[in-house]
N, C-alpha and C positions, 0 to 999 in steps of 0.2 A: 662305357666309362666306369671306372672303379675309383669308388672313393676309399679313400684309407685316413684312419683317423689320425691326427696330428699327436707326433710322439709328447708329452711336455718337458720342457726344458727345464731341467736341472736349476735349482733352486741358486738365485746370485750371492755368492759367496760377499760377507763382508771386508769392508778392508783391514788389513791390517795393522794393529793398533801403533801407532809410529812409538819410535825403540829409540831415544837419543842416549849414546853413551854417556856415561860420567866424565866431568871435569871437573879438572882442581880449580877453579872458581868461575862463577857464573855471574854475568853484569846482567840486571833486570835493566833494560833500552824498551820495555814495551809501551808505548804511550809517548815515547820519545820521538821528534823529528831531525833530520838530518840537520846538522852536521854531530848532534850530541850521543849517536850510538858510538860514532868513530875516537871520538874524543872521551866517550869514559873509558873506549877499551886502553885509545894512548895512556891514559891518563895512570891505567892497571896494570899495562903486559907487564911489567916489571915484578907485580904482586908473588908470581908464581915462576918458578925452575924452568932454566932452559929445556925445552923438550915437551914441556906439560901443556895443556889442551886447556884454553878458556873458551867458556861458553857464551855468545853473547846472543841474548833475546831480544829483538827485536818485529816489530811490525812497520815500518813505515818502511814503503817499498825501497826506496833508495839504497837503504842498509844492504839491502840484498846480495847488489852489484857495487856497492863501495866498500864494503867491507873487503869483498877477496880483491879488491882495487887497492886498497890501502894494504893488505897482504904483500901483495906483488912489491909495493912501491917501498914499503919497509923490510922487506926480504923474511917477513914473516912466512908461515905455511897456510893456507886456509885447506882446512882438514875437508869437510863436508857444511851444507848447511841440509837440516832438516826441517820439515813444515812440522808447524803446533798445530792441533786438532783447536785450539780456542784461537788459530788464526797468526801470522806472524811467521819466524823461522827460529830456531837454535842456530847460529850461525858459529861453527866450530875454529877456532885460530890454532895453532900452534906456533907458544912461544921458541924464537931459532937462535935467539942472541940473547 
């Protein structure tokens, strides 16, 4: 029998630090529960140029999947949503109209 000793495994890389683009305005929904992430962005798409990227922060999971729900439903874009490291998402719209 030959033993061979156990090569060590490369050292585990961290993650990478999350990257959310810039947008031309950002609605703070963190601490907020549904239905009031949906309704501050109603309340804003108007705020900023057809075409421009609002960011909305949110943590309560519902946002998550109502937000690109309310996208679709408004003929908005829903760009990307990204995870925040302090928990929650950047959930990205783009205003279409």
């Amino acid at each position: 029998m030959i033993w061979r000793k156990k090569s060590p495994e490369p050292p585990a890389e961290a993650p990478a630090p999350v990257v959310v683009p810039p947008a031309a305005l950002t609605i703070d929904a963190l601490g907020r529960k549904c239905p009031i992430p949906i309704i501050m962005l109603a309340e804003r798409v108007g705020e900023v140029p057809v075409g421009a990227v609002i960011s909305v922060l949110a943590d309560d999971p519902a946002a998550f999947t109502d937000i690109p729900a309310w996208c679709r439903l408004k003929s908005h874009q829903h760009v990307e949503s990204y995870e925040l490291p302090q928990g929650g998402w950047a959930i990205h719209v783009r205003r279409q109209y």
